[in-house]
C-alpha positions as CSV (number, residue, x, y, z in Angstrom):
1,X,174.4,56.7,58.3
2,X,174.2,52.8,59.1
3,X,171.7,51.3,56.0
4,X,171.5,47.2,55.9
5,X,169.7,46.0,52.6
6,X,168.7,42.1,52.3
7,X,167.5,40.6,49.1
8,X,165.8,37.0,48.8
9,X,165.2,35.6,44.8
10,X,164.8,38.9,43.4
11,X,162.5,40.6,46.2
12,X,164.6,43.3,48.0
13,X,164.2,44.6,51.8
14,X,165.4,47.9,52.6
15,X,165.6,48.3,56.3
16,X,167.3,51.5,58.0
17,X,168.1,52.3,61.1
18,X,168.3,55.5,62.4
19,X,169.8,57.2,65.1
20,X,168.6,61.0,66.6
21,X,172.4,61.6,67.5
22,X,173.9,61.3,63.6
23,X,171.6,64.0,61.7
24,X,174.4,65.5,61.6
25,X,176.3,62.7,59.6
26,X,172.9,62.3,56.9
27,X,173.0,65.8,56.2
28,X,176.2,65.0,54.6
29,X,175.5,62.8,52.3
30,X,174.3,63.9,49.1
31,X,171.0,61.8,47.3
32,X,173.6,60.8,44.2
33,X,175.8,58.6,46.9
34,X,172.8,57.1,48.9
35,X,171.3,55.9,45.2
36,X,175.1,54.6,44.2
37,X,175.5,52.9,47.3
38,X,172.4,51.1,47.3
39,X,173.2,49.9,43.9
40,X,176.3,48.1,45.2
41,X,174.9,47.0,48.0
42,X,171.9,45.0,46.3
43,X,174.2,44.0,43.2
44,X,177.1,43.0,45.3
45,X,176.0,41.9,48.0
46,X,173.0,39.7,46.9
47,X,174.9,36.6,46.5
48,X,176.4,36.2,49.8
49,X,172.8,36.9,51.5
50,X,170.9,33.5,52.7
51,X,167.3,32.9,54.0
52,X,167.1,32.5,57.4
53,X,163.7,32.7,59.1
54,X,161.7,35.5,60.6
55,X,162.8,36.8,63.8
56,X,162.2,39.7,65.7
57,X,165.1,41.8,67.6
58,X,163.1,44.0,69.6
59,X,160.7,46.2,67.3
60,X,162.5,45.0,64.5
61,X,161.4,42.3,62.1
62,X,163.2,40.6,59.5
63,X,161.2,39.5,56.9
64,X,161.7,36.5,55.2
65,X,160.3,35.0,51.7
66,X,160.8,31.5,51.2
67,X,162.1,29.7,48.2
68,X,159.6,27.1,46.9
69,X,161.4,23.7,48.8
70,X,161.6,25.5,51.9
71,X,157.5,26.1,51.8
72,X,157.0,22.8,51.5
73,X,158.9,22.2,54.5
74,X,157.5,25.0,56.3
75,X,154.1,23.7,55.7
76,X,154.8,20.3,56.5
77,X,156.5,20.7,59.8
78,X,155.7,24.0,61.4
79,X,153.3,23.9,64.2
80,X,151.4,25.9,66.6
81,X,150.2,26.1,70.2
82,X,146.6,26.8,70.9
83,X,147.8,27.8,75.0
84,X,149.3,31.0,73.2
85,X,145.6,32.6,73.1
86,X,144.1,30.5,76.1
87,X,141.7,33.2,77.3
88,X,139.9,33.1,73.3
89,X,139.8,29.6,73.3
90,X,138.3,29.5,77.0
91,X,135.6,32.1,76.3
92,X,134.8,29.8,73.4
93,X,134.2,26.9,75.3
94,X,131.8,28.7,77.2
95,X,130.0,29.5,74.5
96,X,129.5,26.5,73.4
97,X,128.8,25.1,76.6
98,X,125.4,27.9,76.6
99,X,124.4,27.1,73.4
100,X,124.1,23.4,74.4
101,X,122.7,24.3,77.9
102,X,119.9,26.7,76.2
103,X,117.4,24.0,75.2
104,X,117.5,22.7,78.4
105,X,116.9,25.9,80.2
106,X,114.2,26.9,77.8
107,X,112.4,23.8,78.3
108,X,112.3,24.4,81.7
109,X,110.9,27.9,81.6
110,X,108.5,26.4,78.8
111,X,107.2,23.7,80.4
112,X,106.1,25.9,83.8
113,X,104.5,28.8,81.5
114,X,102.9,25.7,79.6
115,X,101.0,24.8,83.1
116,X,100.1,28.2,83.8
117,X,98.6,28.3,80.6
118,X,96.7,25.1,81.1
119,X,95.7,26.3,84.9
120,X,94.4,29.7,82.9
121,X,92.1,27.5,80.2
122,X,90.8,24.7,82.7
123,X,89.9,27.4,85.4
124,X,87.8,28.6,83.0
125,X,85.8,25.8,82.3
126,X,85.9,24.4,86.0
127,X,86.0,26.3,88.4
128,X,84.6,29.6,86.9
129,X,81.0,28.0,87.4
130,X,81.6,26.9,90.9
131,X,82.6,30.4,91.3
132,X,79.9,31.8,90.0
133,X,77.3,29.6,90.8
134,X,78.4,30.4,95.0
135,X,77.9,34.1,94.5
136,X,74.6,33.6,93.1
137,X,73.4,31.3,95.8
138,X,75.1,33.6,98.3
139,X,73.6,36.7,97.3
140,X,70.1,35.6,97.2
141,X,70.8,33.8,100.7
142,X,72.3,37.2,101.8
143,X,75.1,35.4,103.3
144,X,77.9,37.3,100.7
145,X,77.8,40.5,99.3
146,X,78.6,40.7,95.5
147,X,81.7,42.0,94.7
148,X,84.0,43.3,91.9
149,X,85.8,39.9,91.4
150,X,81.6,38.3,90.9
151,X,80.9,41.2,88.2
152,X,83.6,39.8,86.3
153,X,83.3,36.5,86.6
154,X,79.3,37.0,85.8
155,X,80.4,38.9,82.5
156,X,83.3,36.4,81.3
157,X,80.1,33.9,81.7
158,X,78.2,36.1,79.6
159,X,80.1,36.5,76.9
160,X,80.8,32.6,76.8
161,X,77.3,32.1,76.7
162,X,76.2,34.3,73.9
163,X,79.1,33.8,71.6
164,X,78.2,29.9,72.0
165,X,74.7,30.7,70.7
166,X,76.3,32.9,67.9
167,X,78.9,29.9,67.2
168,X,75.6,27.8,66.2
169,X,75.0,29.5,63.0
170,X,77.9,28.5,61.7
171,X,78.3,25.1,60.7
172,X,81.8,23.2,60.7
173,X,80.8,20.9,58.1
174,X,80.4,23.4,55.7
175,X,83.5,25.2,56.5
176,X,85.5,22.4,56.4
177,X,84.5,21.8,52.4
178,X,85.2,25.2,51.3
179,X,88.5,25.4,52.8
180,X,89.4,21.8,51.3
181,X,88.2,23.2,47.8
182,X,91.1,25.2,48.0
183,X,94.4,24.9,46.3
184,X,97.6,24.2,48.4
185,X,99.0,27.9,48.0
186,X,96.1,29.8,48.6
187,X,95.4,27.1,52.1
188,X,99.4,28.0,53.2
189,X,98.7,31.9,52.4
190,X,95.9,31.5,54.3
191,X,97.1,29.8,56.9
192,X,99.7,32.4,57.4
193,X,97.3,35.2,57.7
194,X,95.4,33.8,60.3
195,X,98.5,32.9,62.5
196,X,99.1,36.6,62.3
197,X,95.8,38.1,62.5
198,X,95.4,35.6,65.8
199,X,98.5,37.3,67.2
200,X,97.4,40.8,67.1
201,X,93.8,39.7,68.1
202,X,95.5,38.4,71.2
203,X,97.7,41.1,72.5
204,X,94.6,43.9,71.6
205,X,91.5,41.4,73.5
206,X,92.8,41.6,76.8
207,X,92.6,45.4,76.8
208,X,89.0,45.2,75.6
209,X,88.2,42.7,78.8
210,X,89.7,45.1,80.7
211,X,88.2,48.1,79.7
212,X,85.1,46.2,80.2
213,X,86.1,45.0,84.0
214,X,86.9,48.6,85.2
215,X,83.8,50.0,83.2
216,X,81.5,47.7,85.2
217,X,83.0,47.7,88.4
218,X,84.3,51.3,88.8
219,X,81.4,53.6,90.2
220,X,81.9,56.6,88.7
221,X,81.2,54.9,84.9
222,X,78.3,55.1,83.3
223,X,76.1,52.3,82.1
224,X,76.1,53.2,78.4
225,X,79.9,52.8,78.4
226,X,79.3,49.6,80.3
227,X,77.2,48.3,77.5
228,X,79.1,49.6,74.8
229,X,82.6,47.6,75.9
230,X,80.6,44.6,76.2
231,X,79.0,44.7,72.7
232,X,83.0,45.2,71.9
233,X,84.3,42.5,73.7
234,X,81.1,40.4,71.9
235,X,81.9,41.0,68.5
236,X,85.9,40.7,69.3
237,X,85.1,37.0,71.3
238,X,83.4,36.0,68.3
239,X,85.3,37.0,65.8
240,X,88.3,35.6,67.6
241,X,86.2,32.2,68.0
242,X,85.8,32.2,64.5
243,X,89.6,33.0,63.5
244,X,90.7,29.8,65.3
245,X,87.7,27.8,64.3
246,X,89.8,28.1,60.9
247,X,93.1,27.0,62.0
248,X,91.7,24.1,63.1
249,X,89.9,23.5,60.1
250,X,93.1,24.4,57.6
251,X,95.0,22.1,59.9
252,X,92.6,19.4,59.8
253,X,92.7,19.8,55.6
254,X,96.1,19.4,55.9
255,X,96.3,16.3,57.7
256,X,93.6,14.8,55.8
257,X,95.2,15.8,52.6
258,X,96.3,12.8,49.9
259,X,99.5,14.1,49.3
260,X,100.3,16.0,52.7
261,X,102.0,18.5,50.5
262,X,100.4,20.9,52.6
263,X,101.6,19.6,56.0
264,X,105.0,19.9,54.7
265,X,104.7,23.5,53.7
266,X,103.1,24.4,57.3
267,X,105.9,23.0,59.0
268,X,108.3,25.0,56.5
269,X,106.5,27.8,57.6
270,X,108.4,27.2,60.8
271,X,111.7,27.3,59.5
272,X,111.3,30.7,58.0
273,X,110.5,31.7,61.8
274,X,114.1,31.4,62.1
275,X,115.6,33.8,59.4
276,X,112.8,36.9,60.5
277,X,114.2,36.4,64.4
278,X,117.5,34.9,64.8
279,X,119.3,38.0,62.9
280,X,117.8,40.9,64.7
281,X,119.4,42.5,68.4
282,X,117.4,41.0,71.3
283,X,117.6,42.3,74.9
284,X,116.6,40.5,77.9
285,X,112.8,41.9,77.6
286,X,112.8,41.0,74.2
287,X,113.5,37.5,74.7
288,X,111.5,37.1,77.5
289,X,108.7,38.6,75.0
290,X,109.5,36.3,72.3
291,X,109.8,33.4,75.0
292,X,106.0,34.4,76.5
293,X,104.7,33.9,72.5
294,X,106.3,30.9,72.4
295,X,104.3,29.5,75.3
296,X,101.0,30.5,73.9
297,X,101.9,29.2,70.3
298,X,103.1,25.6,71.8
299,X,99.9,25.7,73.9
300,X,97.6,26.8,71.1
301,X,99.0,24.4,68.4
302,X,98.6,21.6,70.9
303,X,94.9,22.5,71.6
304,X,94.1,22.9,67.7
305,X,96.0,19.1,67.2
306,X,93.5,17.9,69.6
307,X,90.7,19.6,68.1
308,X,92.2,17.4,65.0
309,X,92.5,14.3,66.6
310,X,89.0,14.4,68.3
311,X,87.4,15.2,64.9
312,X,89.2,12.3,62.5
313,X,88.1,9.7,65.2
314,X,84.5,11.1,65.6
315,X,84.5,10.4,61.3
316,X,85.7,7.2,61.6
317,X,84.0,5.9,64.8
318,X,86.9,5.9,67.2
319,X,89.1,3.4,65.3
320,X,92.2,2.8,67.1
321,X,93.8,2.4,63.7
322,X,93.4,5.8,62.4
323,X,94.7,7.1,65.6
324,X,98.4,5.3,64.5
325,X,98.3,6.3,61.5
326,X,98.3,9.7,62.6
327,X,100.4,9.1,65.3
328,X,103.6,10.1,63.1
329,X,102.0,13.4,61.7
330,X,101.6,14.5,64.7
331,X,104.6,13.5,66.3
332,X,106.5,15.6,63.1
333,X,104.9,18.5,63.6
334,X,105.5,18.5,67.6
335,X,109.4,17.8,66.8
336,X,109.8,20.6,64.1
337,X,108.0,22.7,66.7
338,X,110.7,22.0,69.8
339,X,113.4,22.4,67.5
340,X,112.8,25.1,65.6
341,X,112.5,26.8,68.8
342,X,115.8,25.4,70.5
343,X,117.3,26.5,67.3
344,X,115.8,30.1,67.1
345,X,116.8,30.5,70.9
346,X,119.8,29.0,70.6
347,X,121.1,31.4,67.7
348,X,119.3,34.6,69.2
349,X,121.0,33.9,72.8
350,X,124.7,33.5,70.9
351,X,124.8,36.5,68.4
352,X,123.2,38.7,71.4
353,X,125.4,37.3,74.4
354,X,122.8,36.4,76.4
355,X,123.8,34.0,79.2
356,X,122.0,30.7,79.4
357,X,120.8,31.5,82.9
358,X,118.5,34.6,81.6
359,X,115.4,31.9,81.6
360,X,115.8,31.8,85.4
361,X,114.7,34.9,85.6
362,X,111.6,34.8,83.1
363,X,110.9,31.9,85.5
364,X,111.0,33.7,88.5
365,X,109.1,36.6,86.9
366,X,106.1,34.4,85.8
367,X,106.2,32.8,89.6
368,X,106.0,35.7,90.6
369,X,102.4,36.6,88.7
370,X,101.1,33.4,90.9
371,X,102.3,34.5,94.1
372,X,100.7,37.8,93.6
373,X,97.0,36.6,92.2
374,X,96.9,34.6,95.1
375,X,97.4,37.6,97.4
376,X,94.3,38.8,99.3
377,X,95.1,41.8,97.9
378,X,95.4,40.8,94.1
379,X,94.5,43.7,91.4
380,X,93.3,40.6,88.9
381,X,92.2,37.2,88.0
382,X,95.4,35.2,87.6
383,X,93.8,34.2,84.4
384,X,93.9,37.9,83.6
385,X,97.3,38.2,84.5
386,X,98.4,35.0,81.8
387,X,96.7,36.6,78.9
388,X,98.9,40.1,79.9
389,X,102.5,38.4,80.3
390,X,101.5,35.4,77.6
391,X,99.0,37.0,75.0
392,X,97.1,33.8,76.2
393,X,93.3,34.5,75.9
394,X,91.3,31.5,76.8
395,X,88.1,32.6,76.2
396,X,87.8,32.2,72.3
397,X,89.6,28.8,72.7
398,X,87.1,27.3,75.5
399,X,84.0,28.6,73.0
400,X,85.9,27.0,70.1
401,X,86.0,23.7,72.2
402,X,82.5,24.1,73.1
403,X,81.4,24.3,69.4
404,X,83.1,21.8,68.2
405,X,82.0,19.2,71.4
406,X,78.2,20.2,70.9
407,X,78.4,19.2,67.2
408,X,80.5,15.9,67.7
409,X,78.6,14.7,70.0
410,X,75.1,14.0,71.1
411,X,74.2,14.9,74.2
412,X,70.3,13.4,74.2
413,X,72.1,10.3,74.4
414,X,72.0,9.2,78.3
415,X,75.8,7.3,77.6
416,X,77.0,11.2,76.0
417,X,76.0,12.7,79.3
418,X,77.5,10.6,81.7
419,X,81.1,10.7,79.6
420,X,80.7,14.0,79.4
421,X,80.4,14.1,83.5
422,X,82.9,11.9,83.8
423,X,85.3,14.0,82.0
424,X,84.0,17.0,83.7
425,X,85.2,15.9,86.9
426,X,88.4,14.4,85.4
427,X,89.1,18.4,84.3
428,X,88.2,19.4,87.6
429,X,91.0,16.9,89.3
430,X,93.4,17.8,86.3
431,X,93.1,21.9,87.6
432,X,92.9,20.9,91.4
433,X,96.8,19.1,90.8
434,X,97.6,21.6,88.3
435,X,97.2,24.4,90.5
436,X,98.8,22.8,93.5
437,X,102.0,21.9,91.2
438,X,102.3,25.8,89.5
439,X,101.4,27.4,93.4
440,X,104.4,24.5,94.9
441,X,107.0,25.2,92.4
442,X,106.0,29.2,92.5
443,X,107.1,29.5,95.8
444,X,110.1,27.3,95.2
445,X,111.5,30.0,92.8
446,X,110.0,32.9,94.9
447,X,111.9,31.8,97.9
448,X,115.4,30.7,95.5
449,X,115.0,34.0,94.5
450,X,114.7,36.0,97.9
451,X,118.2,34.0,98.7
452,X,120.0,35.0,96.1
453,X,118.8,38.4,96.7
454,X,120.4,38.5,100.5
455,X,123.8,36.7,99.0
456,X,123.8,39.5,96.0
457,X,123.8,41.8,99.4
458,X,127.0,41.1,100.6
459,X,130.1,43.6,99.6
460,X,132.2,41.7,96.8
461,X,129.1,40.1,95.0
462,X,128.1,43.8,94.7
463,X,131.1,45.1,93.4
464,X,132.0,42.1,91.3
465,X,129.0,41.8,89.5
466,X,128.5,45.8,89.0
467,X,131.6,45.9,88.1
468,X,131.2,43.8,85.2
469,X,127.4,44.8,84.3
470,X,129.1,48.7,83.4
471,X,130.0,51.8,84.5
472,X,127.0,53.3,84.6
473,X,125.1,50.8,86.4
474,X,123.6,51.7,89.9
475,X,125.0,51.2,93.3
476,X,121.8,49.1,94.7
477,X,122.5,45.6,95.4
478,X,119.3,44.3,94.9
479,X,118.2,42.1,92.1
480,X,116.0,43.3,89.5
481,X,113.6,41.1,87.5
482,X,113.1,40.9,83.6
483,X,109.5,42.3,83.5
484,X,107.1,44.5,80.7
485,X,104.2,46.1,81.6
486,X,101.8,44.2,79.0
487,X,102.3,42.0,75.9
488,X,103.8,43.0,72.9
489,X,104.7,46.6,74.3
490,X,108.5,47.1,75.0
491,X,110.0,48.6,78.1
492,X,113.2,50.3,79.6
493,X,116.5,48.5,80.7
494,X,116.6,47.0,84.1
495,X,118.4,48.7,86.7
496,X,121.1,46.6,88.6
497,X,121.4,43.4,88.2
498,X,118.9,40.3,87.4
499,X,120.0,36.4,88.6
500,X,121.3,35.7,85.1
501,X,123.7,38.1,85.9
502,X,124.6,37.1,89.6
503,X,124.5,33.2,88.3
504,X,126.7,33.4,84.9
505,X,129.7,34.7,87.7
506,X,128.3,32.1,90.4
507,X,131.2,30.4,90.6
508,X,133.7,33.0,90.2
509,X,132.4,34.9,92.4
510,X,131.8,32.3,95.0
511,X,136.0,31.6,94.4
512,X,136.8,34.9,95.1
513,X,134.7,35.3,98.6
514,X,136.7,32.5,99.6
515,X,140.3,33.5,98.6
516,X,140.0,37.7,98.9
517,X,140.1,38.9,102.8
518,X,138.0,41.7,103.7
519,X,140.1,44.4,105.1
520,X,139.0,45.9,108.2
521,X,139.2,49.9,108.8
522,X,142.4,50.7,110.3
523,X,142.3,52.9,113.6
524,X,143.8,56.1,113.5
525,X,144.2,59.2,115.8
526,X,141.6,60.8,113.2
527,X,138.7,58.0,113.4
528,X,136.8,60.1,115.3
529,X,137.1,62.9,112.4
530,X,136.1,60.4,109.4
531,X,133.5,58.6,111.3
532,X,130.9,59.6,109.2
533,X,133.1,58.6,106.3
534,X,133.0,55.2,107.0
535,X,131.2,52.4,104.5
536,X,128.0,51.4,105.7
537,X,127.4,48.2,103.6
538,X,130.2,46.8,105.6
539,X,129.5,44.1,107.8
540,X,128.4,45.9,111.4
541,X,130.7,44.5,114.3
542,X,130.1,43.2,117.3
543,X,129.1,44.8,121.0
544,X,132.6,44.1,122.5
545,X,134.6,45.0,119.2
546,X,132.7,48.4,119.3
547,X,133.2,48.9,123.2
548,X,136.9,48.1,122.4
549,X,137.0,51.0,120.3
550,X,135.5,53.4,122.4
551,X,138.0,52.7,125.3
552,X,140.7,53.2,122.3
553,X,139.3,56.5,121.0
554,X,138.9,57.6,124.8
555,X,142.4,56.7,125.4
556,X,144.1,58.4,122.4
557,X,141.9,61.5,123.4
558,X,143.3,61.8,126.7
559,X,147.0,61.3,125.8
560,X,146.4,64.2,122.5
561,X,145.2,66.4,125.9
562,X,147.7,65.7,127.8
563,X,151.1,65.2,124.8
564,X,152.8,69.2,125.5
565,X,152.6,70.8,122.6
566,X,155.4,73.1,121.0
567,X,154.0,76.0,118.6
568,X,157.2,77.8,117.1
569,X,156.9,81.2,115.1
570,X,157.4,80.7,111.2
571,X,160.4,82.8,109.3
572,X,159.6,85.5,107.2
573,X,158.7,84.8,103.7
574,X,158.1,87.7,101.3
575,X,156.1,85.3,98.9
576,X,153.1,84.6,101.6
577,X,152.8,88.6,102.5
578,X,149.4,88.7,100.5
579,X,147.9,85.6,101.9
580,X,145.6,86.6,105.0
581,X,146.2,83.5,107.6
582,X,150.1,84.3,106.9
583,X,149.9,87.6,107.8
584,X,147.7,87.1,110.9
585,X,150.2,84.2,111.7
586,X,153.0,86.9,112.0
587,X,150.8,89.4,113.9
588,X,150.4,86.8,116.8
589,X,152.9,86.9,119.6
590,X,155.6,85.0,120.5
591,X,154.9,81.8,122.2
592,X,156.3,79.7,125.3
593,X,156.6,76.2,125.4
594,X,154.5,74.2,127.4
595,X,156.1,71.8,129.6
């Protein structure tokens, strides 16, 4: 039995081979010789042994322990390749190259859910009137009937109206002064609680409006329930108002505050968004959830800073010099806004592998909610349809405005009124280019989208991509859209494949349509047999290729007629007697060739 023993500054290596033809040969040896042997070996043979570095022969590894000079060495002069693991390092890269693409891309889907936000809140205002006012005039002018879309527009007035005569009785002043009595804690505990409770007032309001919208409209309801939603949607409008009539005020403490110590903890507030979202699994509806909520806060906190700004200069007679030295409060609180949300996007895209490209398709999902609202057709108010995907209700916010305008300002004054006209009309242009913009770039994505969704058609971008989405994914080609039914609920998985997933490969894939053939069927004798076998997603051929192939099929069935064909009898076989078309094989008679 072949034993080699190495030893290295008093650490000893045993390493035996062995062989499956010489079991024969261990068998003889006794335990007493192996353990004499390996004595001698290791005390005899230890000084004649020298390092020499680790190789491998084979499976076999030598192993080597260093003496203390030869470390140094090692460690000074050994070095490394990084091409060794090239496909780690690549997919790396990448990575990198998506985390510093994501605040770009989220800007983009941002800054369009931003305008349909603001198209939402100034149609309200604008052209919700006009709207109105035309329905009335039509209807008593019997010129237009009054229909669904006029009962809810005549409600949403409604419940502006009264909940602006209930917003009266509270005065801001007052409000103001208790909440700056207030110590910092309780102000940021505070402050917290109503960013929450103005959350979950947002996602429930919209099913109370439209509980209220189908109540009215749908014939077969009854007037009491008609009544009873709108007392509900009332008391929620109001209490709503009155929710963010607070944030404005707490915000307003806060940047009147000597110290601005609580300015600073608000915008810490922010930071500890980061640790409750960036450590949790996200899908692709979560995100786009998460990424709907951040449109509405971005919105919401810019409207409340106004609200701010509008306030401080009414106190101090439109001074231009306030205004800048407010100028860098306000600019701090935008920037830890943007980047606490580049950051929590950022992270939340990289631990879940989410490709960059995913907010092209919460892009094309909100464009798509324009398209449809301005389909003849349409089931809702686009406004509606905002405050569903965004948890964007406008309502409380317009009243909120209204309140705090009426008590600024003084409208007796004939200079008031005609500012207040002015800026009317100014609105009125402001939703008029608005609209025009959101509709223009809508139907840019709409139709980008319809594209992709012809190339995604073709054979190898269906396989590819399938291929690499998973097993179990389905065979359709068409592209699916990152969509849930209502805000805050959670949906299934998407089936195939969305345009994050066709445009992370783009370029692959694009590579590989130019550089791999497509194989045409081969024509056989039996084409006319697996016929119906044949692919139908590939490309169909032309006339003259298919008349070809008829005038080939017709051929080769012709010659098969005519080719003489030779039928001999089979030998005798005693281990096919059971098997029926053997035995009625031999029962047939002899055939003649055919010449």
């Amino acid at each position: 039995m072949e034993m080699n023993f190495h030893t290295n500054e008093g650490v000893r290596f045993r390493k035996v081979k062995a062989n499956i033809g010489i079991d024969d040969e261990c068998s003889e040896l006794e335990e007493s010789d192996v353990v004499d042997r390996f004595k001698e070996e290791t005390q005899g043979g230890s000084q004649d042994i020298s390092a020499s570095p680790c190789e491998e022969h084979g499976d076999r590894e030598w192993l080597y322990v260093p003496s203390f000079w030869d470390y140094i060495k090692g460690e000074l002069t050994r070095g490394y390749s990084l091409d060794n693991d090239e496909l780690r390092y690549t997919e790396k890269q990448k990575k990198i190259s998506a985390f510093l693409r994501i605040p770009i891309e989220l800007e983009k889907f941002l800054f369009y859910g931003t305008l349909q936000c603001l198209e939402a809140f100034c149609h309200l205002s604008t052209f919700l009137p006009i709207r109105l006012l035309t329905s009335v005039v039509g209807l008593l002018l019997w010129s237009r009937k009054w229909t669904a879309s006029n009962t809810c527009d005549f409600l949403k007035a409604f419940i502006v109206t009264v909940c602006s005569c209930l917003m009266t009785l509270i005065d801001t002043s007052v409000m103001y002064h208790q909440v700056r009595g207030q110590g910092v804690i309780k102000l940021y505990i505070f402050y917290n609680m109503l960013e929450v409770a103005d959350k979950l007032f947002s996602s429930f309001g919209q099913d109370i409006f439209d509980a209220l919208f189908w109540s009215s409209t749908h014939s077969s309801s009854s007037y009491v329930r008609m009544f009873v939603h709108l007392f509900i949607a009332i008391i929620y409008t109001w209490l709503h108002t009155i929710l963010v009539l607070l944030q404005a005020t707490t915000l307003n403490v806060a940047f009147n505050s000597h110290t601005q110590a609580l300015l600073a903890i608000m915008m810490s507030n922010n930071f500890v968004e980061l640790k409750g979202s960036v450590f949790k699994k996200f899908a692709k509806a979560n995100l786009f959830q998460m990424s709907c909520s951040d449109v509405r806060e971005r919105f919401h906190i810019f409207t409340l800073l106004a609200v701010v700004v509008v306030r401080n200069m009414m106190a101090v007679n439109w001074k231009f010099e306030h205004f800048m030295e407010m100028l860098p409060d306000l600019a701090l609180v935008t920037i830890a806004e943007i980047i606490v949300d580049w950051l929590k996007h950022a992270f939340i895209t990289k631990f879940n592998e989410i490709p960059a490209e995913v907010y092209q398709d919460f892009t094309i999902t909100i464009a798509f909610d324009v398209v449809r609202s301005r389909d003849e057709k349409a089931f809702s108010d686009y406004s509606d349809q905002v405050s569903r995907r965004m948890g964007f209700i406008p309502i409380p916010l317009t009243i909120m405005l209204i309140r705090v305008i009426t008590q600024t300002f003084d409208f007796t004054i004939t200079s008031v009124q005609l500012v207040f006209c002015f800026t009317w009309i100014l609105l009125l242009s402001l939703k008029i280019v608005n609209g025009i913009v959101v509709l223009g770039k809508a139907c840019r994505h709409v139709k980008r989208y319809r594209e992709l969704q012809e190339k995604a058609e073709c054979e190898i971008f269906r396989k590819r991509v399938l291929m690499r989405k998973s097993k179990s994914a389905p065979n359709s080609p068409r592209i699916s859209l990152v969509d849930f039914s209502d805000v805050l609920h959670q949906t299934v998985s998407n089936k195939g494949f969305t345009v994050s997933d066709l445009m992370s490969h783009w370029d692959e894939l694009n590579r590989s349509l130019e550089t791999t053939p497509v194989q045409e069927p081969r024509r056989t004798k039996s084409l006319a047999i697996f016929k119906s076998r044949r692919d139908n997603s590939l490309p169909s051929h032309t006339t003259n290729t298919e008349k070809d192939e008829k005038e080939d099929a017709s051929e080769i069935a012709d010659q098969s007629k005519n080719t003489p064909r030779k039928r001999t009898r089979t030998t005798e076989c005693e281990s096919l007697s059971d098997v029926q078309a053997y035995t009625m094989l031999g029962n047939a008679t002899e055939p003649m060739e055919v010449l």
